[in-house]
C-alpha positions as CSV (number, residue, x, y, z in Angstrom):
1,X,79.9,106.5,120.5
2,X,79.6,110.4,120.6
3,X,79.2,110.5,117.0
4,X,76.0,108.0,117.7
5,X,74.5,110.5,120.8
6,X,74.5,113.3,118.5
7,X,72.9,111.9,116.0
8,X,69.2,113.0,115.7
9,X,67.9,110.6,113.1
10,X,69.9,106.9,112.5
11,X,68.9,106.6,109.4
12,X,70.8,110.1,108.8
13,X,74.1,108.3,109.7
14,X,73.4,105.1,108.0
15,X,73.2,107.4,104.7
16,X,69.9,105.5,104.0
17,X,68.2,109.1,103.5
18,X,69.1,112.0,101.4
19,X,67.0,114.9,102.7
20,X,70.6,116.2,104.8
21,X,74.1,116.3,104.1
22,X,74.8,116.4,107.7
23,X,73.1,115.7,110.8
24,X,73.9,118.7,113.5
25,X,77.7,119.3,112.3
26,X,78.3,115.4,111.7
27,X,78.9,114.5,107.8
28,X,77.1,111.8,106.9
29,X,79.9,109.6,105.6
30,X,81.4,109.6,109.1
31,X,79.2,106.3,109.8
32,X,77.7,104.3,107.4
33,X,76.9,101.0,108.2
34,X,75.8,100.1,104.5
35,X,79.8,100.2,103.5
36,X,80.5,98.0,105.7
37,X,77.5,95.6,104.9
38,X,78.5,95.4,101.0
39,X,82.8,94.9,102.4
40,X,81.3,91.9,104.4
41,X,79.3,90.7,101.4
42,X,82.1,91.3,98.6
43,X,84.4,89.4,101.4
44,X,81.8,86.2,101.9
45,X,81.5,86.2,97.6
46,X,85.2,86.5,97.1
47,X,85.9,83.7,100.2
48,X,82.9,81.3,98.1
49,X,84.9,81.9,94.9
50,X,87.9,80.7,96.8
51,X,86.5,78.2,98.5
52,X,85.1,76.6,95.3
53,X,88.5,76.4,94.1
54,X,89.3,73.6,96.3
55,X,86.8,71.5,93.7
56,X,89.8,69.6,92.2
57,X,90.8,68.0,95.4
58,X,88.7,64.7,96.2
59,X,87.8,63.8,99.0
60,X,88.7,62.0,101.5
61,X,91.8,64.1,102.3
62,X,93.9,62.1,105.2
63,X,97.2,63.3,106.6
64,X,99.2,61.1,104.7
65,X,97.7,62.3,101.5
66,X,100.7,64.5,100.1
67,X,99.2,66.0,96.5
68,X,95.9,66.8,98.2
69,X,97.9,68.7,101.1
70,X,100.3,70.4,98.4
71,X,97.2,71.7,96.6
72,X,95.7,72.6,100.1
73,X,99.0,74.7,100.9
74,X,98.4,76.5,97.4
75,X,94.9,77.1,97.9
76,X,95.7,78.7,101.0
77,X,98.6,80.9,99.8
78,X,96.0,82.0,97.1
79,X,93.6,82.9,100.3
80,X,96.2,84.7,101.7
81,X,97.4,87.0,98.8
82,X,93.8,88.2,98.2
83,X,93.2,89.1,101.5
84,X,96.0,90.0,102.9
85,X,98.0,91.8,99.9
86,X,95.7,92.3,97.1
87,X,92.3,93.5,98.8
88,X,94.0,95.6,101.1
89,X,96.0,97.5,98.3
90,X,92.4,97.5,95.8
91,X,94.6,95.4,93.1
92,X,97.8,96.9,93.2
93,X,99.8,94.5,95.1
94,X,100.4,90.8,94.9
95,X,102.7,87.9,95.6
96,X,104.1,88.2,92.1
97,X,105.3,91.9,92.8
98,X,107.0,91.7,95.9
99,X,110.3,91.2,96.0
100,X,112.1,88.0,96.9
101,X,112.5,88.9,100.7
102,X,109.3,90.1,101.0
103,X,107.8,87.3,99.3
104,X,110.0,84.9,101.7
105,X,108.8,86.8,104.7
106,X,104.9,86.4,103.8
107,X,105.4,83.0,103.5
108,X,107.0,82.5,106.8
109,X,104.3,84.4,108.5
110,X,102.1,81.4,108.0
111,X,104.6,79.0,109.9
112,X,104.6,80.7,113.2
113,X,102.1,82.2,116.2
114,X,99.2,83.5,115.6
115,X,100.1,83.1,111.3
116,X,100.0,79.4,111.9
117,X,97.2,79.0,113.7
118,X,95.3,81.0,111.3
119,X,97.0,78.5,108.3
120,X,95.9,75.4,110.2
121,X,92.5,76.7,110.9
122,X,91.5,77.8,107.0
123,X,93.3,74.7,105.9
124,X,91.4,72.4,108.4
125,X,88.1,74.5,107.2
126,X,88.8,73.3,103.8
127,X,89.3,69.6,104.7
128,X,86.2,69.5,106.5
129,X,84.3,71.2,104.1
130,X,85.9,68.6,101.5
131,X,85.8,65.3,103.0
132,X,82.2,65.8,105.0
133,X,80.7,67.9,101.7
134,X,79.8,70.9,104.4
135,X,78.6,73.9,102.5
136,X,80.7,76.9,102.4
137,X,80.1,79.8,104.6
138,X,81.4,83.3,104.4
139,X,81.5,83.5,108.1
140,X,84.1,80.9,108.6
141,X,86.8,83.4,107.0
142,X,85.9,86.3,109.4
143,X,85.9,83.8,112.3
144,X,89.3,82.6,111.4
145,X,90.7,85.6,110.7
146,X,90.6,87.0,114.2
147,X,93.1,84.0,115.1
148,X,95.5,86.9,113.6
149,X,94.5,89.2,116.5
150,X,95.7,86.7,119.0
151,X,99.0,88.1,117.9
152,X,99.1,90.7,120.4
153,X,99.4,89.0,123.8
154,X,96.4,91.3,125.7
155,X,94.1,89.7,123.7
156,X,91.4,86.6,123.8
157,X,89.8,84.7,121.3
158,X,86.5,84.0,123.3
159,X,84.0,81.6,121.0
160,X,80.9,79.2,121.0
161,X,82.6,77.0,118.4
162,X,84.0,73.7,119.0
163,X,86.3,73.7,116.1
164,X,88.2,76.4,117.8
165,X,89.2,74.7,120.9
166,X,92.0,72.5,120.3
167,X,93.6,75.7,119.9
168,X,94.0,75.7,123.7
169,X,96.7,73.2,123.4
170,X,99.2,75.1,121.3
171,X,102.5,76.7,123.5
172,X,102.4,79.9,121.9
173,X,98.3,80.4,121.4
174,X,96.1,79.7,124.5
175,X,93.9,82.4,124.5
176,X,91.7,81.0,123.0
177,X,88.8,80.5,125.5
178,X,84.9,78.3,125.4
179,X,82.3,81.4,125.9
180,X,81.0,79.3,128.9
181,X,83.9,79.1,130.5
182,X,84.6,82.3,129.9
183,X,80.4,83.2,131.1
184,X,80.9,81.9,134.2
185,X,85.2,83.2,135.4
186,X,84.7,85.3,137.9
């Protein structure tokens, strides 16, 4: 915020012009919504890639369906080790080189709180986009992904998006809240 109010020229901070290094005594890679942009872009291409992975499971995919919900379980443990150990550590981690306690404990984060709801939720993605042909969007995996924040218990999941509110039901999780219920609390 103060970086923003000193900031004579936005485009300065968005490093969109060259003509300064700095804008009053603010380096220009402070801010620079352009990273950010590309992250979210890389993201939405690697979560496409992903998601087109999930080609070899026909559709219809029903609860009793066994194989298709194995392969659904390893799609989303592949999900999970990109995101969560190898793009955070640019390559240098993954599943294969933890050891087996570590490798035990990021499976089990998926089996509890706000870990589980985030598992249901990208593996009930992937069956909707299966059976009902949806195309894939690269926003689904940022909206899911704040299901992780609900693991602090200050914080609400507040949304316009249907799919989010059975949610409500779960012992552990109900913070997540409808945005017109949430418009209109007093």
């Amino acid at each position: 915020m103060e970086i923003a109010a000193n900031a004579e020229n936005l485009a300065e901070l968005t490093g969109e012009s060259n003509d300064q290094d700095h804008v009053g005594s603010v380096p220009r890679y402070v801010i620079k919504p352009g990273h950010y942009r590309k992250l979210r872009d890389t993201d939405g291409e690697s979560f496409t890639r992903i998601m087109k992975l999930l080609t070899e499971v026909r559709p219809p995919i029903k609860g009793s369906d066994r194989d298709k919900l194995d392969k659904l379980f390893v799609w989303f443990m592949n999900l999970a080790q990109f995101f969560f150990l190898v793009r955070p550590s640019n390559g240098k981690v993954t599943y294969d080189l933890l050891e087996r306690k570590e490798k035990e404990r990021f499976a089990t984060a998926f089996y509890d709180g706000a870990g589980k709801l985030f598992h249901i939720h990208c593996v009930q993605i992937a069956k909707t986009t299966i059976n009902d042909k949806r195309n894939i969007h690269a926003n689904d995996l940022y909206d899911t992904m704040q299901l992780l924040h609900l693991r602090d218990h200050s914080r609400l999941f507040v949304t316009k998006d249907k799919f989010f509110y059975r949610y409500e039901m779960d012992p552990q999780i109900q913070r997540v809240l409808p945005w017109s219920a949430f418009k209109t609390s007093k």
